[in-house]
Each structure stands twice: as C-alpha cells, then as structure tokens.
Residue frames relative to the residue before (quaternion, step in Angstrom):
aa qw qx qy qz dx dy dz
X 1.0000 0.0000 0.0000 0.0000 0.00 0.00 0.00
X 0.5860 0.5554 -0.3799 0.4514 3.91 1.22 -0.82
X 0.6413 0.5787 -0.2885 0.4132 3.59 1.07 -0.99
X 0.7419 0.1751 -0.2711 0.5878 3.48 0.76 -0.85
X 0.5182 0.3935 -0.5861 0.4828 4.03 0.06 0.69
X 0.7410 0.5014 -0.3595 0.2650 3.22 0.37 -0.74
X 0.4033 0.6740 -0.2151 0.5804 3.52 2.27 -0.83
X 0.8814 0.1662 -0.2285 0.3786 3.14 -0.04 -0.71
X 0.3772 0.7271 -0.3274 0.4710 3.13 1.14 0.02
X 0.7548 0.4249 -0.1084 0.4879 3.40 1.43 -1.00
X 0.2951 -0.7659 0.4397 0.3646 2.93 1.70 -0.88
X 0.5078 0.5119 -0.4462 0.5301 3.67 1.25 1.14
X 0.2232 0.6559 -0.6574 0.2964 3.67 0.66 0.88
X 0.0390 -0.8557 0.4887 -0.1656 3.20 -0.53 1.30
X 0.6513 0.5737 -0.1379 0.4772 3.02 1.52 -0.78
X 0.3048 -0.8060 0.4584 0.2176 3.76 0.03 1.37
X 0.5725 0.5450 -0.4321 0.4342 3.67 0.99 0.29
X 0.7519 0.4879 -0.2031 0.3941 3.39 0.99 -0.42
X 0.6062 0.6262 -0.1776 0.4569 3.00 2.02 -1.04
X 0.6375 -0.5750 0.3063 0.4111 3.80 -1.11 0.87
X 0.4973 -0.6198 0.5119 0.3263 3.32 -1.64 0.28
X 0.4311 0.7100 -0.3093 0.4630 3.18 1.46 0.07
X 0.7848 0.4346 -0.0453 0.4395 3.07 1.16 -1.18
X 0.6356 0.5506 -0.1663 0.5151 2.91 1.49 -1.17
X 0.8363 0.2787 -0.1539 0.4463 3.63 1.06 -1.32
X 0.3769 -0.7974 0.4019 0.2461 3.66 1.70 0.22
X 0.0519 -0.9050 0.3990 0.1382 3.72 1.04 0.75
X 0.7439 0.4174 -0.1493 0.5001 2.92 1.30 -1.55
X 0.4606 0.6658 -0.2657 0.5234 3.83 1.17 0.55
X 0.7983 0.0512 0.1169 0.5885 3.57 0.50 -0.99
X 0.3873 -0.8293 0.3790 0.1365 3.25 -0.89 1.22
X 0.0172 -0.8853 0.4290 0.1785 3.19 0.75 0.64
X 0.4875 -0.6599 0.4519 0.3503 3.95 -1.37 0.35
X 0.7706 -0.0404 -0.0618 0.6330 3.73 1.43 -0.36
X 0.3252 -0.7292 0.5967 0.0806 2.87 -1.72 0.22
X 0.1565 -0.9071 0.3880 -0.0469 3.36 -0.12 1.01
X 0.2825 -0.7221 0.6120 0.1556 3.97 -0.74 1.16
X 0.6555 -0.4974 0.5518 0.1360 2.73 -2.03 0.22
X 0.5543 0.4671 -0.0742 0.6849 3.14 1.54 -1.43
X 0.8246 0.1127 -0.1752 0.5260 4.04 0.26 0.13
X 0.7498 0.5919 -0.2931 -0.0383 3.43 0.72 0.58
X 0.2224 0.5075 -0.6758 0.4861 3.10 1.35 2.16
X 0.4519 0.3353 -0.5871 0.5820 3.98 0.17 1.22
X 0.7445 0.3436 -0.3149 0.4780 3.71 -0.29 -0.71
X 0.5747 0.5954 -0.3141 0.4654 3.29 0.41 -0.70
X 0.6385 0.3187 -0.2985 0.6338 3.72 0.40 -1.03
X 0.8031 0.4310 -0.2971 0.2846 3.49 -0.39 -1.47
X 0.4702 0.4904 -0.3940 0.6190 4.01 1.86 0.23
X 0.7009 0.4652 -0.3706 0.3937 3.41 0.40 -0.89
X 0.5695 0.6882 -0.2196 0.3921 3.39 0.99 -1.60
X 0.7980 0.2662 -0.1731 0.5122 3.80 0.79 -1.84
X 0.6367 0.4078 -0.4628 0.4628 3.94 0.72 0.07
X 0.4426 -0.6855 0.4762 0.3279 3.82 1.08 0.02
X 0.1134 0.8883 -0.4432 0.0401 3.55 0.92 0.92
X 0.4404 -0.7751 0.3141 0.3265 3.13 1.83 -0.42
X 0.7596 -0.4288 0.2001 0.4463 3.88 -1.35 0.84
X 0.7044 0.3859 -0.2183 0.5543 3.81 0.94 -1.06
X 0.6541 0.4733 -0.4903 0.3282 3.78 0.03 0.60
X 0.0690 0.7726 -0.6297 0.0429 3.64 0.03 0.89
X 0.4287 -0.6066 0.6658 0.0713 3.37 -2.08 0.25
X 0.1719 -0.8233 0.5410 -0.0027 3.73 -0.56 1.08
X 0.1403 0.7875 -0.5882 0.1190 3.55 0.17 0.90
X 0.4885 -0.5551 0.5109 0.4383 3.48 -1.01 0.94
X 0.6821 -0.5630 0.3375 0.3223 3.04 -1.96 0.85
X 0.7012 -0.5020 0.3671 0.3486 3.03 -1.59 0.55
X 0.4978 0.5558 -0.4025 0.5304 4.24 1.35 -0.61
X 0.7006 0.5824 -0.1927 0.3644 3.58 0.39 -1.37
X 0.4418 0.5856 -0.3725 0.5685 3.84 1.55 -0.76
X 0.6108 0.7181 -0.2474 0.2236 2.78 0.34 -2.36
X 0.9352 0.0565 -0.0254 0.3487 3.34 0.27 -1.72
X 0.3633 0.7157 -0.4079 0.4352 2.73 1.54 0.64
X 0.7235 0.4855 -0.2048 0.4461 3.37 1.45 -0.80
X 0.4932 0.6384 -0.3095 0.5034 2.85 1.80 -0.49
X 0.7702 0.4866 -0.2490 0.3286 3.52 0.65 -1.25
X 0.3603 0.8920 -0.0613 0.2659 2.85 1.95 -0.87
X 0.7185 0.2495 0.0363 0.6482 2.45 0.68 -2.30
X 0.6579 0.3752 -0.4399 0.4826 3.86 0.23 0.13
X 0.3440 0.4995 -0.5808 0.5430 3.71 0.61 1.06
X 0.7672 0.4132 -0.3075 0.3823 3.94 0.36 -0.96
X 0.3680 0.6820 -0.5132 0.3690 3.86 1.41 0.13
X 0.8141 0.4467 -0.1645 0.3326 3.76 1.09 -0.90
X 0.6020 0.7165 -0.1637 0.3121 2.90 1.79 -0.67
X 0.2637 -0.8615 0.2643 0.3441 3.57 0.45 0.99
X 0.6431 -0.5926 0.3504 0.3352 3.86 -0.50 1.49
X 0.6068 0.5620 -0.3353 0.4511 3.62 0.77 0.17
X 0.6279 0.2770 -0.1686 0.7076 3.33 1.28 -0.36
X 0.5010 0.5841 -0.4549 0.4481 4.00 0.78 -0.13
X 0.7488 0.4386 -0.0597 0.4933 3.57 0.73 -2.26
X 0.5208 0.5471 -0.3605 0.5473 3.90 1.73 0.05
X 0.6823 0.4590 -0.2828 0.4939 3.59 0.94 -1.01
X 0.7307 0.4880 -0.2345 0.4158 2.75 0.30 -0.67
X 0.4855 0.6603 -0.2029 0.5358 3.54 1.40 -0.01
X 0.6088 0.6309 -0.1052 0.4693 2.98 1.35 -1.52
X 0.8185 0.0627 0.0368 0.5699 3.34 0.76 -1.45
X 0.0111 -0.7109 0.6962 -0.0993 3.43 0.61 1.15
X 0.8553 0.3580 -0.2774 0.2519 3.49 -0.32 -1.31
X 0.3729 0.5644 -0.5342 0.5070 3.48 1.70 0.09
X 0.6629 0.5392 -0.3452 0.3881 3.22 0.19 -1.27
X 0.8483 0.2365 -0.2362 0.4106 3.75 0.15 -1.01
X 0.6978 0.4709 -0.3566 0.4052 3.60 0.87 -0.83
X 0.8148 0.3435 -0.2047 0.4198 3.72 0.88 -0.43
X 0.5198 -0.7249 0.2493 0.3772 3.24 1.82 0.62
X 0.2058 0.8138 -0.4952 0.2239 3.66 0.71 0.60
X 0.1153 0.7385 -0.6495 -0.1398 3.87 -0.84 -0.26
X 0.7822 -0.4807 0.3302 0.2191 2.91 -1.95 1.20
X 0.4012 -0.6850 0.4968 0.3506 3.97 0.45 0.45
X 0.4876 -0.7249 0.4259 0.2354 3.61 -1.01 0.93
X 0.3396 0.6610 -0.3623 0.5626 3.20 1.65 0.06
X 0.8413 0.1984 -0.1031 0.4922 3.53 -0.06 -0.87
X 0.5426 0.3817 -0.4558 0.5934 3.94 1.01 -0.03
X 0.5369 0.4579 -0.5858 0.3986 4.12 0.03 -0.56
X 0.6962 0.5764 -0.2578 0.3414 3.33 0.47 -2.12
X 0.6667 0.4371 -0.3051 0.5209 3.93 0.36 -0.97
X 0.7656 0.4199 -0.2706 0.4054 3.71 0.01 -1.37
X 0.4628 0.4965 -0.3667 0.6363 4.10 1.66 -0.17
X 0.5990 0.3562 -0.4170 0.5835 4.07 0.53 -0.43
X 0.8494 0.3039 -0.2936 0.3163 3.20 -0.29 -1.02
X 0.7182 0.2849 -0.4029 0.4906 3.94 0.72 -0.10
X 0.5481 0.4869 -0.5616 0.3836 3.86 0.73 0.69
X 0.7150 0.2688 -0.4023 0.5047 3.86 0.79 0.15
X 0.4778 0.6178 -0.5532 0.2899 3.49 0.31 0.86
C-alpha cells in the first residue's frame, strides 16, 4: 500500500493495476452498454449472458455469495492498521470511482477517520 501511495503521490502511478477505473475505463468517453460490480456479478453476469442471447448452456461461476461476504469483511479489517495518512491518500486516488460509479466509503473506515478528525479539534 506505501508503494502505491507513495506512486501517486509522485505522480508515477504507472501501473494499470493500481490506476482508477475511472481512468482506466474512460466512462465519460466511450459509451458503454453495461457496467458491471464485483459485489453483483452473478446478476450481471446473467443479465450479459441473457442480452447477447448466450443461450440455456452458458452459465457463470462466481464464488459464493457468503465467501464475497467475508472476504470483504476480512478486507476491511486490514485498514484498522493502516496509518490514516495513506487511508485519506487512497481514497483521494479513487475519488471518482467512488463518485462516478456510486460507491461509499465503508463505515468502517468513515467511523475510523471522523474519530481522527474530531480528536484534534
């Protein structure tokens, strides 16, 4: 995480794995016919398969819907350690993920900031 705050910070994020989806997919550039989550995609999945007429034998294996679950869970209890300077940087990073594709800031990490930010006041 120091490597890619520390990148962009410089302005040498170079690496298309690290770089926004905003950036990467150019929303407001190319018209796309869907858009697809992570968090919905055995719904997107069908509803792609469904509009290209992929037919009765085309199916989609995403890991189960419990298995997402706690992965995101575990996820987000990785950011308990992470020092809010590099948290309030990321998160910088991908504003426009955040706004253009309707994300919010997990309540985990807004409790955690808004406790920084009303103990030095």
């Amino acid at each position: 995480m120091q490597y890619v705050v520390w990148n962009y910070k410089h302005n040498i994020l170079d690496n298309i794995h690290w770089r926004s989806q905003y950036d990467i997919c150019q929303p407001c550039h190319i018209n796309y016919d869907a858009v697809g989550f992570y968090e919905t995609l055995r719904d997107d999945a069908k509803y792609i398969l469904e509009k290209i007429a992929a037919g009765e034998n085309a199916y989609f294996f995403p890991r189960s819907v419990d298995t997402l679950q706690r992965s995101s869970d575990e996820y987000l209890t990785m950011f308990d350690n992470v020092p809010l300077g590099d948290i309030e940087s990321l998160l910088d990073m991908y504003k426009r993920d955040y706004e253009v594709f309707g994300y919010r800031i997990p309540e985990r990490i807004r409790r955690r900031l808004y406790n920084s930010n009303t103990s030095k006041a």
